[in-house]
N, C-alpha and C positions, 0 to 999 in steps of 0.2 A: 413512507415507502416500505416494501414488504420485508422481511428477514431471511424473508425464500429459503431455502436449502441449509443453512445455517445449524438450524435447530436439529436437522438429519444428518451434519456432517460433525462438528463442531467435539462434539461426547455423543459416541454413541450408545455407550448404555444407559440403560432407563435411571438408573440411580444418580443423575446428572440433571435436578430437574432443578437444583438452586441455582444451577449458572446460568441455564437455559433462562429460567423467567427472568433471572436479572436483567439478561441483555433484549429477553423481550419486552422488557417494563419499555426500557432504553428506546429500544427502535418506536414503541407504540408510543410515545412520548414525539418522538423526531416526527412519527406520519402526524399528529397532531397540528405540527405548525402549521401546512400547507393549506388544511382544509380549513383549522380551525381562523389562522390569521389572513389570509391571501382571500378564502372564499372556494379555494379552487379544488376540485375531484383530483384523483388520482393520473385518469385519463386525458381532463382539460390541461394536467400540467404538461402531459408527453406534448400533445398536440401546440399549447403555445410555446414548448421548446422550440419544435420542430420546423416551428415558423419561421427560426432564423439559422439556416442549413450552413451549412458549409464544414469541409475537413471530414475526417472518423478518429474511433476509434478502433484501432485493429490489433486481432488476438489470434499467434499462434500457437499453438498447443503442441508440443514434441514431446518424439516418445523416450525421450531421458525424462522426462516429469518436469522439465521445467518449460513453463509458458514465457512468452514474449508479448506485451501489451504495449505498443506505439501509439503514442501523441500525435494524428497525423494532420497537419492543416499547417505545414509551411509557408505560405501565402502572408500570414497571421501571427508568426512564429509559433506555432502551435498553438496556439489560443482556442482556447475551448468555446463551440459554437452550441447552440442550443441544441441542435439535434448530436451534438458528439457527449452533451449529458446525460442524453438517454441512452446514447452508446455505451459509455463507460458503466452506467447501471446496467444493463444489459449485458456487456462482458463479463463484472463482475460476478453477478446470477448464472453465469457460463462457469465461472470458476470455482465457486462455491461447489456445483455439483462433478465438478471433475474428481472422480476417486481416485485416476490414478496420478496424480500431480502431489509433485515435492514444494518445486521452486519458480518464485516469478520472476523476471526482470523487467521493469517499466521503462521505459524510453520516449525522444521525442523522436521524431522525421527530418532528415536535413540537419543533422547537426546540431541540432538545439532543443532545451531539452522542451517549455513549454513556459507560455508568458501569462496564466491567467487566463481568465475569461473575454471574450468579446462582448464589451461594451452596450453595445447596440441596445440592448433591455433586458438582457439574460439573467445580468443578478439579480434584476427586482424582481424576474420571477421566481427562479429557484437559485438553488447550489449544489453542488454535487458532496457535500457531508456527509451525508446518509450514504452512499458509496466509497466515498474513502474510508470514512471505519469501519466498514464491511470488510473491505479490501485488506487494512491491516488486519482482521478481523479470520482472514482465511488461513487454512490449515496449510498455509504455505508460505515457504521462507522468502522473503519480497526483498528486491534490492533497487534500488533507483538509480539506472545511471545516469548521472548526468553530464551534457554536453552542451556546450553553449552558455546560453541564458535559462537560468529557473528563477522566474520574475513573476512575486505575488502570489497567485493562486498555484502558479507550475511550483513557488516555491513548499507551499502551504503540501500539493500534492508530494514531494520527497517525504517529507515526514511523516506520509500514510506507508511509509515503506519498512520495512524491519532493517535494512540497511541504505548505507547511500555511497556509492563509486564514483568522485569526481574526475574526468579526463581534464590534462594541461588546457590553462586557458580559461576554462568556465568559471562559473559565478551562480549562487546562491542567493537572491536576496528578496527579505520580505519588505518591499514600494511601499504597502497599507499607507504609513503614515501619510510619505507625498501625496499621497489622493484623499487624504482625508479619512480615512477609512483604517479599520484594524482587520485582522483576518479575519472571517467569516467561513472560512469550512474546516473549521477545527484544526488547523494550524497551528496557533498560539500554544493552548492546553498541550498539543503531541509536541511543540518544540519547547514547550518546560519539562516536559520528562525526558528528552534528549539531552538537552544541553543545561539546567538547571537555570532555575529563575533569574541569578543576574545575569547570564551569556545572555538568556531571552531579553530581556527586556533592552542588552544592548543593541542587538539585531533588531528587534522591532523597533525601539526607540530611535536609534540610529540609522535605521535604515538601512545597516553596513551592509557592505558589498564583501563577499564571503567567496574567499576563491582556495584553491585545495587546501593550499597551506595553514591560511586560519580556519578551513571547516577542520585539520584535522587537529588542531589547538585548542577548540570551543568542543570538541565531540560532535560536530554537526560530521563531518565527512567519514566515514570506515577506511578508504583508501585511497589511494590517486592512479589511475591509471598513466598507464605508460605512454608516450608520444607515438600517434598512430603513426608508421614507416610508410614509405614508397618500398621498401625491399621485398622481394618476393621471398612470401612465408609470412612476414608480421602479420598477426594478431589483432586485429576490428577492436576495438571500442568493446563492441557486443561478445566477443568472443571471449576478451577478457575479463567480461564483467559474467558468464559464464561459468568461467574456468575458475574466476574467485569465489561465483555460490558453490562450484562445487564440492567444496569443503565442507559444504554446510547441509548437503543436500544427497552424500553420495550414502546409499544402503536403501532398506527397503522401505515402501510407503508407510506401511503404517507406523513403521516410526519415526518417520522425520514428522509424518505427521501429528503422533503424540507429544514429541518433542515442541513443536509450535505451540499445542495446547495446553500443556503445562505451565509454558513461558507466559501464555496468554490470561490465564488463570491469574496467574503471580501479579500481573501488572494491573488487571482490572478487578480483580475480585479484592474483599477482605484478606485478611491473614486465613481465619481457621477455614472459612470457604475453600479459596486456594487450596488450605493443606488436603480435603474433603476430595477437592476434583484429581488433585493430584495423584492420590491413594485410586483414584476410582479409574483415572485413565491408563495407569501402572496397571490395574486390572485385565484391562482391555489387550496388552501384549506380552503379560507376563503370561507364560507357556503356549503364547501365540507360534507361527512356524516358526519366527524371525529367532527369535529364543530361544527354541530348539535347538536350531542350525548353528549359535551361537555358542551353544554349552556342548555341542558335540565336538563341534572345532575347536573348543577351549581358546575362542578369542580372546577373552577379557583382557590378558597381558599382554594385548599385539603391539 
């Protein structure tokens, strides 16, 4: 799959060219499976996606900079349909080129968050991989919240998130084992660096069922949301989860979205790389307006 907008969003000064190709070795490596083990074009894959339709994938864009991207196929418990993998690639590639975007929050429909993939033939042709590492992969700070059931692949999908908000009730869990199977869309690898190799392996291994209290014991959970009310005035699930990025999310774009990149840098790249991008994206808004406006307000000690 392509890297799209990435390589224009990601650093944008020209002197960013070691991170750039790293992660394009990465992605030119990922398009390789399809064509190379499967058989199959680029095209062929959307097309035998699409052949088994059902739900979307839906993305609002607001103008606080934080999108909203729902898991929508209730029916299913959100279970991702062939043509909703081309969706989320397609959102995705929506998102990458949005300049003015800080924060995401990913969601299901109906209360729950998302159960994996639909069965029917969709894994043996693809996976959506190549789109969740994108996804963590954006110059924006991603929260997952979840509601309900995050089962297998929906679970695997939380982990493409920079954070995760459990509401009362739900549940976390990677199934793989009972099906025979281990993660397959990079799941595993992002929940060892979450939660550290023995939580992992107990969760996978175990199969355990992860509900707020032990996501937020293992590090798998950031926080738990509050019990949605009947009263007039409470606070959504959504609203909450929010009102918790926006801590994370509030000032101007280009530096929350430098801030993402640096982080991103740290976790994927070597040490001296890292320190390389770091200095170079420092560049990028040191005596930018934001910094201006910064040093004339003599913020620093707010």
């Amino acid at each position: 799959m392509v890297l799209c907008a990435l390589n224009r969003q990601l650093l944008r000064s020209g002197s960013c060219c070691a991170f750039m190709a790293r992660l394009q070795t990465t992605s030119r490596r990922r398009c390789c499976l399809y064509s190379s083990t499967h058989g199959f074009s680029q095209e062929e894959i959307r097309q035998k996606l699409r052949a088994f339709p059902g739900g979307s994938v839906d993305l609002l864009k607001q103008d606080s900079g934080v999108a909203v991207l729902t898991i929508n196929n209730p029916a299913r418990m959100n279970a991702f349909s062939g043509s909703m993998m081309v969706d989320l690639e397609e959102k995705v590639s929506q998102l990458e080129n949005w300049t003015e975007g800080k924060g995401l929050v990913v969601r299901g429909a109906a209360e729950t968050f998302c159960s994996g993939s639909d069965l029917n033939a969709v894994r043996a042709i693809s996976n959506p991989q190549d789109a969740l590492t994108r996804m963590l992969r954006l110059p924006l700070v991603s929260v997952a919240l979840v509601e309900g059931r995050a089962l297998g692949g929906g679970a695997e999908l939380t982990t493409a998130c920079d954070f995760r908000l459990m509401a009362p009730g739900s549940v976390i869990q990677f199934v793989h084992k009972h099906m025979g199977l281990v993660p397959g869309w990079g799941g595993a690898a992002r929940l060892v660096r979450i939660v550290g190799s023995q939580n992992a392996l107990k969760l996978l291994g175990g199969a355990m069922k992860v509900d707020p209290e032990r996501g937020l014991d293992v590090g798998l959970a950031d926080g738990v949301l509050e019990a949605d009310g009947d009263a007039p005035g409470a606070s959504t699930p959504l609203q909450q989860a929010e009102d918790w990025l926006c801590r994370y999310t509030e000032g101007p774009v280009p530096v929350i979205q430098a801030v993402k990149k640096v982080v991103l840098a740290g976790r994927e790249l070597p040490l001296m790389e890292a320190l390389r991008t770091e200095k170079e994206v420092f560049g990028t808004v040191w005596g930018a307006l934001a910094n201006l406006q910064a040093l004339a307000s003599k913020s620093k000690h707010k």
